[in-house]
C-alpha positions as CSV (number, residue, x, y, z in Angstrom):
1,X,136.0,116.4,120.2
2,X,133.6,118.7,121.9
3,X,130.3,118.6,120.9
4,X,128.6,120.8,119.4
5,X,126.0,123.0,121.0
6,X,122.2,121.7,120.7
7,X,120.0,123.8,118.2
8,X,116.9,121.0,117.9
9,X,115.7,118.1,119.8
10,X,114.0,115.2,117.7
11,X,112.6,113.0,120.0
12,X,111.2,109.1,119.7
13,X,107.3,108.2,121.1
14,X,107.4,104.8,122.4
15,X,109.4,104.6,126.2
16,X,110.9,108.1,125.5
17,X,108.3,110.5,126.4
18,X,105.6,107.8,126.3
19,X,104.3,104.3,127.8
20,X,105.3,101.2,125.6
21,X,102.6,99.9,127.3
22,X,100.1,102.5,126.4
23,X,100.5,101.8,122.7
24,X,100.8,98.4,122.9
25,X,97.7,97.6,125.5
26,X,95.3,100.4,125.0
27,X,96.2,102.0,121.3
28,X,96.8,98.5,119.4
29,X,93.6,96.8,121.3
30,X,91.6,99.7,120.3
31,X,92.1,99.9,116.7
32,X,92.2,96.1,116.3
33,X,88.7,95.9,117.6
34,X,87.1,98.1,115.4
35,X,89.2,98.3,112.5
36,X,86.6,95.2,110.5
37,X,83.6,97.8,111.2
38,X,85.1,100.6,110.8
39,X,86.5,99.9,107.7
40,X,82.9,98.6,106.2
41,X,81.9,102.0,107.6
42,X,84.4,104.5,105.8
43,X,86.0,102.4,102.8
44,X,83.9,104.9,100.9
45,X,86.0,108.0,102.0
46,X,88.9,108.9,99.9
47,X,91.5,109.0,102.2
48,X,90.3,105.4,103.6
49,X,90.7,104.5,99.4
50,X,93.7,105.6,98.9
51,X,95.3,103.6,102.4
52,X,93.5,100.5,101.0
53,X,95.1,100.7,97.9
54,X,98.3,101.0,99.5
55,X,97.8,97.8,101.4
56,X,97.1,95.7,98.6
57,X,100.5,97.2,96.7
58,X,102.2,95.8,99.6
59,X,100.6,92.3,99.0
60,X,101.1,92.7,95.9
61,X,97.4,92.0,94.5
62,X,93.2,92.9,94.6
63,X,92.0,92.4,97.8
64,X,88.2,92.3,98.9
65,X,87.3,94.2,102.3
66,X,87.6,91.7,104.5
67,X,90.7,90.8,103.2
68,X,92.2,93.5,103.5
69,X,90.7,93.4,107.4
70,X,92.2,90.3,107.9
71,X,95.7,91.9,106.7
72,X,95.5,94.5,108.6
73,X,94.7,92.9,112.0
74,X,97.6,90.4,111.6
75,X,99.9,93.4,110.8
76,X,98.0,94.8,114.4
77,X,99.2,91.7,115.9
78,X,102.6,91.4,114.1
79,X,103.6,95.4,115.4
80,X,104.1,95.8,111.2
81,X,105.7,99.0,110.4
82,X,103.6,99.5,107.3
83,X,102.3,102.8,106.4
84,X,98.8,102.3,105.3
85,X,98.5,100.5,108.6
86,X,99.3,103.5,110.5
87,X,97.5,105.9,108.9
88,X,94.5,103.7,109.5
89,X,95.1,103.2,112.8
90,X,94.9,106.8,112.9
91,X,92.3,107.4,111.8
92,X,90.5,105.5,114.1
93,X,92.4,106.5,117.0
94,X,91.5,110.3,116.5
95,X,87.5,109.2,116.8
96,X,88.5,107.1,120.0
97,X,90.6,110.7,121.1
98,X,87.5,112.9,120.2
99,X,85.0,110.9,121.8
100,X,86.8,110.9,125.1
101,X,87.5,107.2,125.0
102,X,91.3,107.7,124.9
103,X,93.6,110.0,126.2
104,X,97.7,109.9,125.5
105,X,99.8,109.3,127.9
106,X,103.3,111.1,128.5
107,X,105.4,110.9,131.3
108,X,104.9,113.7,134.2
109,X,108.9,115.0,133.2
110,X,108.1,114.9,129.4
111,X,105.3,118.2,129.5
112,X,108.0,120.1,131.7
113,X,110.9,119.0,129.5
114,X,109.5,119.8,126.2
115,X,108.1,123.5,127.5
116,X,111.6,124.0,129.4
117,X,113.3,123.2,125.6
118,X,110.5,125.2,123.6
119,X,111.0,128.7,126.4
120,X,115.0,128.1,125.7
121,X,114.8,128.8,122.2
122,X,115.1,124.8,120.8
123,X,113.3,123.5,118.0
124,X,111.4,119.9,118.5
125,X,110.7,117.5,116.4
126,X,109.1,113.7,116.7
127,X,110.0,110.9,115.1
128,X,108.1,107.8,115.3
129,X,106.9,104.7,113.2
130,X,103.0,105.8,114.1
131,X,101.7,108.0,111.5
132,X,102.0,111.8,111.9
133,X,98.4,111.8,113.1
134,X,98.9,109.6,115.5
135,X,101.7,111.5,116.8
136,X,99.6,114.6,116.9
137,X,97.0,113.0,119.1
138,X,99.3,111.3,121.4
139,X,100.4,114.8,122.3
140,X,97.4,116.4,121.8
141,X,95.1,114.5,124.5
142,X,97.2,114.6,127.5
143,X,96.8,114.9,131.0
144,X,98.8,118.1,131.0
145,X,96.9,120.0,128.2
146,X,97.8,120.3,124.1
147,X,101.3,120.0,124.0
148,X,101.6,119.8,120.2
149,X,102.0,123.9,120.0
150,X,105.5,122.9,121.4
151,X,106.5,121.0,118.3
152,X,108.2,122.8,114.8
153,X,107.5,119.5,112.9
154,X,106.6,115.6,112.8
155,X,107.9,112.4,110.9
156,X,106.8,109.0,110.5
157,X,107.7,105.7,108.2
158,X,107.5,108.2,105.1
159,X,111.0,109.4,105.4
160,X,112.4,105.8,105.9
161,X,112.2,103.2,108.6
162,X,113.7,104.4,111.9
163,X,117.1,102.3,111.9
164,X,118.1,103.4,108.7
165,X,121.0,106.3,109.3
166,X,119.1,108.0,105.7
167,X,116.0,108.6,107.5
168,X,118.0,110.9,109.7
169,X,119.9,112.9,107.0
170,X,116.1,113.3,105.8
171,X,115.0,114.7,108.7
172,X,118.2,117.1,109.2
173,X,117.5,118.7,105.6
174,X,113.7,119.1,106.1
175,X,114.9,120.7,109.5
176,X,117.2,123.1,107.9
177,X,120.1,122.8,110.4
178,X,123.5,121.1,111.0
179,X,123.1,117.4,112.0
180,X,125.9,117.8,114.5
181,X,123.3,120.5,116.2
182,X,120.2,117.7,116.5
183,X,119.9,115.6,119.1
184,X,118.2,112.4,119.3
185,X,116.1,110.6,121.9
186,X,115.4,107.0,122.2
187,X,115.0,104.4,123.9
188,X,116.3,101.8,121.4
189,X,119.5,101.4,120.3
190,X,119.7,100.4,116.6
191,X,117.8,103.9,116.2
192,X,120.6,105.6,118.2
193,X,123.1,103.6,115.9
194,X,121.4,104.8,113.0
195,X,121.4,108.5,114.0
196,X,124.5,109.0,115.6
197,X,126.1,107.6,111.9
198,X,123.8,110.4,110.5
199,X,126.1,112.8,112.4
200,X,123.0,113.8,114.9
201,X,124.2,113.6,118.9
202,X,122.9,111.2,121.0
203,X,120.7,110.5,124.2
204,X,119.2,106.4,125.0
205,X,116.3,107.1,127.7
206,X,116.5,103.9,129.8
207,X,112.9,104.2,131.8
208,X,113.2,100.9,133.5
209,X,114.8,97.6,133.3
210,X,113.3,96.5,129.4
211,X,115.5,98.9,127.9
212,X,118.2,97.1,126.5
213,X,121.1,99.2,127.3
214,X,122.9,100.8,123.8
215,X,126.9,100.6,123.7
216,X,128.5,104.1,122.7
217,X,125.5,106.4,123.7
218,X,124.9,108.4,127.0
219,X,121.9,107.1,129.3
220,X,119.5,109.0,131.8
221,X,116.5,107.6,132.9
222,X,114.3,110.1,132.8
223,X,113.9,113.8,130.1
224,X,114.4,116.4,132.9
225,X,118.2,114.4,133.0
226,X,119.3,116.0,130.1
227,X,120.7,119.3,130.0
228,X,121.8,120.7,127.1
């Protein structure tokens, strides 16, 4: 069967147009040392409230400050894809992004890529377990300028957890078009599994020799690879 011709890109963060190793060695570090202080600091805010709230309907019970700390830096340490956790994380990052502290990394094709996509008429959209502010710095702190004008929408954990083929159909109706038209980046493979069964097409980006190659799904090792 030919496939169908691309309308919109929806692309993964993590070893798609980003460093693993950025989030995991300078994004998780970062929160995980302040998050105790920072926390005392802002637990007053609303929006801080309403994530710490969140946290303890997880655990399922009341939990004092540094309880909740303690949670949330063994969910640092466990990579948990909680919700409340991200939107913390956040929240903390954007103060690390506006004091110059941090700065997101992309790969050197993924600016040219995603502008080459944007000129040709294609809508993009992200897709990642970090929160939508998260995803918003990422791409708005990078070496090759704001690239977030570039991107129709984002989506985190609050449409469904990333290798879940639902999360996809999700994403296609808030998107508006054909699932058969959106194609899907990643670099892992139960999220490809989960996406392709959504109807969406397909792309694994294999940047270097920790992808684990996925069966069924067609591989380049770097964005400007893919033509579409």
């Amino acid at each position: 069967m030919t496939a169908q011709p691309i309308s919109a890109i929806l692309t993964d963060i993590e070893g798609t147009t980003s460093s693993i190793d950025f989030v995991h060695e300078t994004l998780f570090p970062y929160a995980r040392q302040r998050i105790r202080d920072w926390l005392r600091a802002n637990a007053h805010l609303d929006e801080v409230h309403i994530q710490l709230d969140a946290v303890e309907q997880i655990v399922g019970g009341d939990l004092s400050l540094a309880d909740a700390a303690d949670i949330l830096e063994r969910w640092i340490d466990e990579d948990r894809k909680a919700t409340p956790l991200k939107a913390l994380q956040g929240m903390i990052w954007a103060e690390g992004y506006a004091a110059g502290e941090l700065q997101g990394h992309v790969y050197e094709d993924t600016p040219v890529a995603l502008r080459q996509w944007h000129a040709d008429g294609l809508a993009l959209y992200v897709y990642s377990s970090g929160s939508v502010t998260a995803q918003k710095l990422i791409f708005g702190h990078t070496a090759y300028g704001d690239l977030t004008p570039l991107f129709t929408d984002y989506f985190d954990t609050r449409v469904g957890a990333k290798r879940e083929a639902a999360s996809y159909q999700r994403i296609v109706e808030a998107a508006g078009c054909a699932a058969e038209t959106m194609l899907f980046l990643s670099d892992v493979g139960a999220e490809l599994d989960a996406a392709r069964e959504a109807g969406l097409q397909t792309w694994q980006i294999v940047r270097d020799d920790k992808t684990v190659p996925a069966v069924g799904h067609r591989q380049v090792g770097s964005l400007a690879d893919i033509k579409v």
